[in-house]
LUMVO-168520 format. One record per residue (C-alpha): x negated, y, z; residue number from 0; residue in one letter. Coordinates in Angstrom, 1 decimal, always signed. Layout:
residues N
<r px="X" py="Y" pz="Z" seq="NUM" type="a"/>
...
This chain:
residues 246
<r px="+1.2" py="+7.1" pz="+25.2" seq="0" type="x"/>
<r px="+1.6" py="+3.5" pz="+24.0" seq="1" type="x"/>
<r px="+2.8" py="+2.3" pz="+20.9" seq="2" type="x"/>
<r px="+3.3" py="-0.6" pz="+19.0" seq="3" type="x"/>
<r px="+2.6" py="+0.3" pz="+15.2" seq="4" type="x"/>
<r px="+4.1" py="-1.5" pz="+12.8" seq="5" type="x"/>
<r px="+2.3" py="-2.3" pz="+9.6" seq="6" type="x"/>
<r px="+4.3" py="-2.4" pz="+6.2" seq="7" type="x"/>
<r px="+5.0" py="-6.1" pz="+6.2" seq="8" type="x"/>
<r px="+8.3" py="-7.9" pz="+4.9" seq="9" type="x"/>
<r px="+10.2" py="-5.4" pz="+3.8" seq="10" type="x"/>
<r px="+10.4" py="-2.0" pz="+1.7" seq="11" type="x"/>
<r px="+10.9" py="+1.3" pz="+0.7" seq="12" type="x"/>
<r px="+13.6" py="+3.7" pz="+1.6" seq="13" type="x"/>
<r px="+16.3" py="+5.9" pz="+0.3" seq="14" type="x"/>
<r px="+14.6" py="+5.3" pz="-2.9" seq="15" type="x"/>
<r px="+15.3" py="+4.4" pz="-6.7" seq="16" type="x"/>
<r px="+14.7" py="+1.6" pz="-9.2" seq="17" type="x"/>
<r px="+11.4" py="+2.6" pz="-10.8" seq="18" type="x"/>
<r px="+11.6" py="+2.2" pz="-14.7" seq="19" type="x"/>
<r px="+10.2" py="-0.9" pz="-15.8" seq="20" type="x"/>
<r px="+6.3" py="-0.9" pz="-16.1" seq="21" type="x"/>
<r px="+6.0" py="+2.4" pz="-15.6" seq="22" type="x"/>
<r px="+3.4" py="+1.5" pz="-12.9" seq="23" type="x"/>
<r px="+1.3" py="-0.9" pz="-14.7" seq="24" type="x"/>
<r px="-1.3" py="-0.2" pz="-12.5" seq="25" type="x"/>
<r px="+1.2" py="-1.9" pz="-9.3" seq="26" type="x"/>
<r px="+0.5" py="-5.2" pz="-7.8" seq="27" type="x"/>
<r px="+2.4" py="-7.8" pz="-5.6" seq="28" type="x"/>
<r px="+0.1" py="-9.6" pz="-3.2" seq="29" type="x"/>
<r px="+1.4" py="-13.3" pz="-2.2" seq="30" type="x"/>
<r px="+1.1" py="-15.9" pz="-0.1" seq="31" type="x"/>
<r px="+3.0" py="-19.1" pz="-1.3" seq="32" type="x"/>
<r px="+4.6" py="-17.4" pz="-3.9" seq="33" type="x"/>
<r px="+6.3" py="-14.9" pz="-0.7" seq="34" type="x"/>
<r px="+5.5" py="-11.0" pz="-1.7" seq="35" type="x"/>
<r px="+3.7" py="-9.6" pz="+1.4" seq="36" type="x"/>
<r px="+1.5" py="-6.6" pz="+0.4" seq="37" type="x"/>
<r px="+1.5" py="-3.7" pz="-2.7" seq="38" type="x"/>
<r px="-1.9" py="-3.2" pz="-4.0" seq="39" type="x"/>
<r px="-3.3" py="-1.5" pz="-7.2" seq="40" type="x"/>
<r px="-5.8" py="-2.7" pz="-9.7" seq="41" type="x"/>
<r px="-8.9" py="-0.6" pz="-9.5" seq="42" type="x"/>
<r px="-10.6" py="-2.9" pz="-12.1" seq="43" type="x"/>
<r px="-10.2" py="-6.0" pz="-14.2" seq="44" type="x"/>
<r px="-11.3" py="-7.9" pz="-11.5" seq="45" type="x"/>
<r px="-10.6" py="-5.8" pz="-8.1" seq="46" type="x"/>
<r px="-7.2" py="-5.1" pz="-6.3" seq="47" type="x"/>
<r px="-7.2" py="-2.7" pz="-3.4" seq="48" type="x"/>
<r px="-5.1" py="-3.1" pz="-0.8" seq="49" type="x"/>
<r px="-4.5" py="-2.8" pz="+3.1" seq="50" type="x"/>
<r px="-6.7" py="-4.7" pz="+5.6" seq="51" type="x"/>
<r px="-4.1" py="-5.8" pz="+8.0" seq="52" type="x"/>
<r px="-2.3" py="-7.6" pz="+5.2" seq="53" type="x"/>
<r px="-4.9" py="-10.4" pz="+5.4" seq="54" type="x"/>
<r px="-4.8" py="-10.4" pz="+9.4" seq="55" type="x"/>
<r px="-1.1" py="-10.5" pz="+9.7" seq="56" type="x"/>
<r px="-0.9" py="-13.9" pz="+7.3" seq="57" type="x"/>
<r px="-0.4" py="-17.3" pz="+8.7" seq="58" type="x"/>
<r px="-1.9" py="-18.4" pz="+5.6" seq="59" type="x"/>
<r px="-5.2" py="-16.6" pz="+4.7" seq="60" type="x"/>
<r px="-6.7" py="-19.6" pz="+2.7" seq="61" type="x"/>
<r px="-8.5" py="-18.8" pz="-1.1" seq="62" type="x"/>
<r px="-4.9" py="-21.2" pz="-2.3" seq="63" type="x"/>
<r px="-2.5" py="-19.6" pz="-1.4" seq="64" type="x"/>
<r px="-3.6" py="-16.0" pz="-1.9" seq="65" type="x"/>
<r px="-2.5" py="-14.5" pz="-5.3" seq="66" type="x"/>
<r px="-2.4" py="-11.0" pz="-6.5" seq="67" type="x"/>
<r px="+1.0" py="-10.9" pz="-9.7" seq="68" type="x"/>
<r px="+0.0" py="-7.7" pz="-12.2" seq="69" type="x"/>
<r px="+2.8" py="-6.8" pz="-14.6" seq="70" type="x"/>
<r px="+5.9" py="-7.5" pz="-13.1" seq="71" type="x"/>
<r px="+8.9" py="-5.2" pz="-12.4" seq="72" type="x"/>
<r px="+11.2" py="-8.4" pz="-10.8" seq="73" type="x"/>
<r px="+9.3" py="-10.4" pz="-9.2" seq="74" type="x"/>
<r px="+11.9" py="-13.0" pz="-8.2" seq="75" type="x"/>
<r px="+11.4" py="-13.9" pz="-12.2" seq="76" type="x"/>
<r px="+9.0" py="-15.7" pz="-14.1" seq="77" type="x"/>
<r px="+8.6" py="-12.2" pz="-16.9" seq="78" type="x"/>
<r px="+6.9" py="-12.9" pz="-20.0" seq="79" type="x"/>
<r px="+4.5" py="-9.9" pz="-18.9" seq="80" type="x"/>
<r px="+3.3" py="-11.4" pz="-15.1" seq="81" type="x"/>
<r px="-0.3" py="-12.6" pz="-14.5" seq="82" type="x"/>
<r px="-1.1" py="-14.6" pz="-11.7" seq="83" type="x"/>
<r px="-4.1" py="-14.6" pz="-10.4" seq="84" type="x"/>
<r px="-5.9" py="-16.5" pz="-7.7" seq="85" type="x"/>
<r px="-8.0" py="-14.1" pz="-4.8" seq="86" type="x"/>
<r px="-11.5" py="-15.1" pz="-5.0" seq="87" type="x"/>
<r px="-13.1" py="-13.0" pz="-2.2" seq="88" type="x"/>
<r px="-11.2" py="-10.4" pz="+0.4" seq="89" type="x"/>
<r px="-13.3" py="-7.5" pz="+1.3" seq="90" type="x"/>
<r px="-12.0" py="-6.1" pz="+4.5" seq="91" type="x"/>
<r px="-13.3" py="-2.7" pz="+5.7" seq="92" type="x"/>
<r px="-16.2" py="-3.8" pz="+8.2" seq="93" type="x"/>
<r px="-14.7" py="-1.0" pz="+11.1" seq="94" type="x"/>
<r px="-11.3" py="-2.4" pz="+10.7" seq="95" type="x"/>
<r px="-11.2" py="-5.3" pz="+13.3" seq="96" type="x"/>
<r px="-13.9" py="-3.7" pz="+15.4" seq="97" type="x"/>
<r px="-11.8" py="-0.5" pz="+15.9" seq="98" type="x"/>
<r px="-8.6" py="-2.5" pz="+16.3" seq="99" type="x"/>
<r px="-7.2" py="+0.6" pz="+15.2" seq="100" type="x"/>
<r px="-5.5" py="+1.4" pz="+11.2" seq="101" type="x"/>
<r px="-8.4" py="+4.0" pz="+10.5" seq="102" type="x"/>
<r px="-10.2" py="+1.3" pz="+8.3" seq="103" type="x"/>
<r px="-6.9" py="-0.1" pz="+6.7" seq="104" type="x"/>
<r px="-8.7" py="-0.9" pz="+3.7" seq="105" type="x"/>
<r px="-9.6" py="-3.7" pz="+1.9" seq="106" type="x"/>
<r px="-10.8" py="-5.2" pz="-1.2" seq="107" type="x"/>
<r px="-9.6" py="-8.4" pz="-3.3" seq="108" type="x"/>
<r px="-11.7" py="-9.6" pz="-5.9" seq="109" type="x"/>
<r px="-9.8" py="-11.9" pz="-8.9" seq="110" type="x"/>
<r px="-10.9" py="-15.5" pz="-9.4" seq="111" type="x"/>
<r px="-11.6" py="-13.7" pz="-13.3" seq="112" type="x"/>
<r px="-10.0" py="-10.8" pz="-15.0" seq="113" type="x"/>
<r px="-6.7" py="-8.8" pz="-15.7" seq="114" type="x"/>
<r px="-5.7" py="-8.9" pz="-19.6" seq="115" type="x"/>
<r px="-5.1" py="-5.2" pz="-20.2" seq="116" type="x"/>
<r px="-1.8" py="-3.8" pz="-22.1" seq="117" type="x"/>
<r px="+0.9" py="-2.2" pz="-21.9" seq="118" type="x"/>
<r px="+2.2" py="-4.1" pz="-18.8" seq="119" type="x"/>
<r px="-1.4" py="-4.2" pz="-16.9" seq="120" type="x"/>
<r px="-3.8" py="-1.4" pz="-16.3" seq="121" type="x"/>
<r px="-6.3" py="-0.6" pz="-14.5" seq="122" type="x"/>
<r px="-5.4" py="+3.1" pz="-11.7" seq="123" type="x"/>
<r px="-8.5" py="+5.5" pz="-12.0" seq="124" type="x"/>
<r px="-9.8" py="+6.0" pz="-8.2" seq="125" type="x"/>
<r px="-10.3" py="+10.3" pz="-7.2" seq="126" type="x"/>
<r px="-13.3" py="+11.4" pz="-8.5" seq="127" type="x"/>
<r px="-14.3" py="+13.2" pz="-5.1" seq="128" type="x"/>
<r px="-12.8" py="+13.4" pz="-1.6" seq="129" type="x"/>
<r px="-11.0" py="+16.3" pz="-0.6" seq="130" type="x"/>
<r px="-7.8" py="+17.1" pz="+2.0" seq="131" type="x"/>
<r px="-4.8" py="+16.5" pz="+0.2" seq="132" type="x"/>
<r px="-2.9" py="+19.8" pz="+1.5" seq="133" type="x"/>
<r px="+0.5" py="+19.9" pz="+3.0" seq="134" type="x"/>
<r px="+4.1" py="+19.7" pz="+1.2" seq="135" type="x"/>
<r px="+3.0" py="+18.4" pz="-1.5" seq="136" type="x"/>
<r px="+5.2" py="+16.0" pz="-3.1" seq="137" type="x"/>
<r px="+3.5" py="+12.6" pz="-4.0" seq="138" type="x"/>
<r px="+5.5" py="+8.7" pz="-4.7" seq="139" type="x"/>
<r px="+5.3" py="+5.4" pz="-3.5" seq="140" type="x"/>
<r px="+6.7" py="+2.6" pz="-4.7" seq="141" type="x"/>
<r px="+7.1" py="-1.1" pz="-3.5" seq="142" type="x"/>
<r px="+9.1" py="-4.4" pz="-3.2" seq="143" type="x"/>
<r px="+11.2" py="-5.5" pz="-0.7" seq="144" type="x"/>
<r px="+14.5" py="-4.0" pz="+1.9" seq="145" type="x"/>
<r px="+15.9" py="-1.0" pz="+1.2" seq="146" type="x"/>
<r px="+17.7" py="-0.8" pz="+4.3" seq="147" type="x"/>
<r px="+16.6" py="-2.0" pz="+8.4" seq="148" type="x"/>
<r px="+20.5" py="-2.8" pz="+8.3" seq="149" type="x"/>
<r px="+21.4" py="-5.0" pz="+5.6" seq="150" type="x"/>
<r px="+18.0" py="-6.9" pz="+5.0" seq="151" type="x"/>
<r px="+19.1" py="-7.3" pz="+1.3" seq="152" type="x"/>
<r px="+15.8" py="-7.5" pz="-0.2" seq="153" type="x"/>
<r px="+14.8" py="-5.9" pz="-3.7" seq="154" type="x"/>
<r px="+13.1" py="-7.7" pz="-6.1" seq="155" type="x"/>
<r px="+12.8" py="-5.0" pz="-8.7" seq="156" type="x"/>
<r px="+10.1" py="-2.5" pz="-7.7" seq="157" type="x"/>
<r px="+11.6" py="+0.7" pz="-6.2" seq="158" type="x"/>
<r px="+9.6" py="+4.1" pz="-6.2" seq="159" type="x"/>
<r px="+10.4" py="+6.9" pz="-3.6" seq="160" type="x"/>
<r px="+9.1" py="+10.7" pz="-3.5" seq="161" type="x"/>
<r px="+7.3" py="+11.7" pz="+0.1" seq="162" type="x"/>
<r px="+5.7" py="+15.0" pz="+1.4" seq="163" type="x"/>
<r px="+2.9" py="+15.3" pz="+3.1" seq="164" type="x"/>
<r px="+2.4" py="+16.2" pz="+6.9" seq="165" type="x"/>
<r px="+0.1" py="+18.5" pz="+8.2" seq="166" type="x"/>
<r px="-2.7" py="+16.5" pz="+9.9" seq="167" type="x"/>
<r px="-2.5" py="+18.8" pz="+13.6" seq="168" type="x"/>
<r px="+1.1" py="+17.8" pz="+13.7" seq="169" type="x"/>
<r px="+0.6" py="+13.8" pz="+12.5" seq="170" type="x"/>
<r px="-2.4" py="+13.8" pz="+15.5" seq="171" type="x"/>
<r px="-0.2" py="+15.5" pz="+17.4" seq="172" type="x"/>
<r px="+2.2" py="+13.0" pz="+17.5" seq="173" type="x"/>
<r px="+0.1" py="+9.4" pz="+16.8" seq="174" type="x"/>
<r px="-2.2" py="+10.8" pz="+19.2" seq="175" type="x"/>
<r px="-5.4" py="+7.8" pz="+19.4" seq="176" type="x"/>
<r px="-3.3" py="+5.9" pz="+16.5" seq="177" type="x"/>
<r px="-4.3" py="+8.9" pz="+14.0" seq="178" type="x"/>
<r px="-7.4" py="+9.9" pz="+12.7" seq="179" type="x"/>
<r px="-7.5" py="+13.0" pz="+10.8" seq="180" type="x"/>
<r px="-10.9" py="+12.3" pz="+8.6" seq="181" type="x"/>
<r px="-9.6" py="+8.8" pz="+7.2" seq="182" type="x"/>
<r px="-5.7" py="+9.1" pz="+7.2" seq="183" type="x"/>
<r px="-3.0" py="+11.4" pz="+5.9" seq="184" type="x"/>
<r px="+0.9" py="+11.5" pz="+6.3" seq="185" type="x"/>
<r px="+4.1" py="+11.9" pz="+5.2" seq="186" type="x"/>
<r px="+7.2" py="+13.9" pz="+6.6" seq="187" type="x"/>
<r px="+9.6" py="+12.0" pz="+8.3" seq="188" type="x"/>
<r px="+13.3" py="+13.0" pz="+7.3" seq="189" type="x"/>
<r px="+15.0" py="+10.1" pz="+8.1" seq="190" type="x"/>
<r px="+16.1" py="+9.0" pz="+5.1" seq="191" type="x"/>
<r px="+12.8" py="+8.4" pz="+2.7" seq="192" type="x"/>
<r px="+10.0" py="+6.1" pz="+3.4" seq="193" type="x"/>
<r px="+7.9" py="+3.0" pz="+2.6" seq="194" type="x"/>
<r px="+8.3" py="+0.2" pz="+4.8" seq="195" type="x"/>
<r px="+7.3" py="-3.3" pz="+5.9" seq="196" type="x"/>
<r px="+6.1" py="-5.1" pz="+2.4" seq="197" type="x"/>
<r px="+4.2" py="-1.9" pz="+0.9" seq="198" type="x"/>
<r px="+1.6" py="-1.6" pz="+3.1" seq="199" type="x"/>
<r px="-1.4" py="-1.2" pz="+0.6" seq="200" type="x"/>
<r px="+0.7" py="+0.4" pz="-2.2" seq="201" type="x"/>
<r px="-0.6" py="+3.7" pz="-3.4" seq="202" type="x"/>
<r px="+0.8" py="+6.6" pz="-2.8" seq="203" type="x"/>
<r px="+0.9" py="+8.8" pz="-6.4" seq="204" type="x"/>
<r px="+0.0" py="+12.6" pz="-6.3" seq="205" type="x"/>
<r px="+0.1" py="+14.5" pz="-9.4" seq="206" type="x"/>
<r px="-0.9" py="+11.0" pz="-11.0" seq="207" type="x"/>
<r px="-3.9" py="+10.2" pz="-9.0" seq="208" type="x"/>
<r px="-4.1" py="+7.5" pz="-6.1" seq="209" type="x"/>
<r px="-4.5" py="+9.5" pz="-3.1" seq="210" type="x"/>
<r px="-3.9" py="+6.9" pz="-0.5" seq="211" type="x"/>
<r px="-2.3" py="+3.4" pz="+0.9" seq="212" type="x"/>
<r px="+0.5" py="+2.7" pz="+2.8" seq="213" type="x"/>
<r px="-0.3" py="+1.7" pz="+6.0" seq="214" type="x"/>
<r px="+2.0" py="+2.2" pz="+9.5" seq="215" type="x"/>
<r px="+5.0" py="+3.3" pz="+10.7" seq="216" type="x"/>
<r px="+7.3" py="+3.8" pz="+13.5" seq="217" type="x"/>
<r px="+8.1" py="+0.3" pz="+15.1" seq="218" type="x"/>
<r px="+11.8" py="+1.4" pz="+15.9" seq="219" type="x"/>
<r px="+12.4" py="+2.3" pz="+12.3" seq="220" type="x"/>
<r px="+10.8" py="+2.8" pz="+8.8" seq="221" type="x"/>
<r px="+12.6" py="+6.1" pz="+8.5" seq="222" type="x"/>
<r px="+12.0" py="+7.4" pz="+12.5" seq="223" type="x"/>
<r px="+12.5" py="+11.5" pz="+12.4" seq="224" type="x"/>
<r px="+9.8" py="+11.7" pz="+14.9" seq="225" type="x"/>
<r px="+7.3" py="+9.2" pz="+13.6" seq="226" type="x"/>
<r px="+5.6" py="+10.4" pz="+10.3" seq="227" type="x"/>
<r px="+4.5" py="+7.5" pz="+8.5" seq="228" type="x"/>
<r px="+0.6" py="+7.2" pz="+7.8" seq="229" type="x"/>
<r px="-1.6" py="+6.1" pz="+5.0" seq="230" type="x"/>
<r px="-5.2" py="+6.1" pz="+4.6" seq="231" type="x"/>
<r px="-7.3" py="+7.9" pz="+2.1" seq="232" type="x"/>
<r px="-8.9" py="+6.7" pz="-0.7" seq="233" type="x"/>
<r px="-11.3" py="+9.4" pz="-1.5" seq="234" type="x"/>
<r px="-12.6" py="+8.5" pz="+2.4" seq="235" type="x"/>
<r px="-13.5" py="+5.4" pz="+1.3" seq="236" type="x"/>
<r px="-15.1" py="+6.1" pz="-2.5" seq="237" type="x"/>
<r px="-18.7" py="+5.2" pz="-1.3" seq="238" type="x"/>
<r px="-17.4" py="+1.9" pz="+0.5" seq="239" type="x"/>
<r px="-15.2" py="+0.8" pz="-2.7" seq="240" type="x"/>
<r px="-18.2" py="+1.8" pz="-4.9" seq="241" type="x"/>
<r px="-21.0" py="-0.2" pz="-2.8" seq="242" type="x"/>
<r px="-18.3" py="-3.4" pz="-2.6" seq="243" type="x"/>
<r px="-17.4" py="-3.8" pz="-6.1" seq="244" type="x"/>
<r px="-20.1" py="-6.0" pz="-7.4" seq="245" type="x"/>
């Protein structure tokens, strides 16, 4: 079986809703020349995880034009609560361009200096331990960009959509090679719900922790009812994040 995955770039969640302002303080837009391209989540004052492909698939991958915006709800506005803040370092899984596959679709950005906390900007507690997130249960996402593959009418608010999860035998089942069922996890595709191009590295919620990122999806369509969608999990990864934060 071959198939071209699609990472989340340029566009966004599905059959989804406006999230209430702020109430995901923890959310961040990744830019290039001022262009929303990736979600990501602040893990610390100074550290954003993300997706690794969203550095690979830039044209731009230069420390200038590289920003991380905490705080905002629209980002086609200049709010009062944005900060904008310059990516000092990108931390790419080591596995990821080795593999060439999405198992290692992680990555770190480390902030030329640190978030201001309030009630805008705060910092998402990482699981304590790993463990396999069981099936059918019902986690968000939410992101910036399309709502629909037809219209291309991009969102600038940040909409949130409620997924559940896949069992892993049927996601390898169907991904085949693309799936690996020790660093990934995914969602059950019904067609209508789904993340997208543009929220690759947003966190998907699960009884309020960060249990994975957004990572690939069908190339046909964001909501394919045979392709489940597929993010990678962050408990894996707690000894990498832990050894890379410096």
């Amino acid at each position: 079986m071959k198939i071209s995955i699609a990472g989340g770039m340029e566009s966004g969640i599905f059959g989804g809703k406006e999230a209430k302002p702020h109430s995901r303080p923890y959310m961040a837009s990744i830019q290039i020349n001022k262009h929303h391209t990736c979600g990501g989540m602040l893990i610390r004052q100074d550290y954003v995880l993300t997706a690794a492909h969203c550095l690979n698939r830039t044209k731009y991958s230069g420390r200038g034009h590289f920003e991380v915006v905490l705080g905002a709800h629209n980002i086609s506005k200049k709010e009062t609560s944005q900060q904008r803040i310059a990516v000092k370092k990108y931390i790419q899984h080591h596995l990821f361009e080795r593999n060439k596959d999405f198992s290692y679709d992680i990555m770190l950005l480390k902030l030329n200096g640190k978030a201001k906390l309030n009630k805008f900007v705060q910092v998402m507690p990482l699981p304590k331990k790993s463990g396999k997130i069981p099936a059918n249960v019902k986690c968000t996402i939410s992101g910036w960009g399309y709502r629909s593959q037809e219209n291309k009418l991009p969102s600038d608010v940040l909409q949130e959509v409620a997924l559940k999860l896949q069992f892993s035998f049927e996601c390898k089942a169907i991904w085949q090679q693309y799936f690996n069922s020790e660093t990934m996890i995914c969602s059950v595709p019904d067609g209508k719900h789904g993340f997208c191009k543009g929220d690759s590295g947003s966190p998907l919620i699960c009884n309020t922790k960060p249990q994975a990122l957004a990572s690939y999806t069908s190339p046909e369509s964001c909501v394919d009812k045979k392709y489940p969608q597929v993010l990678v999990q962050i408990a894996y990864f707690l000894p990498w994040i832990k050894k890379k934060m410096d």
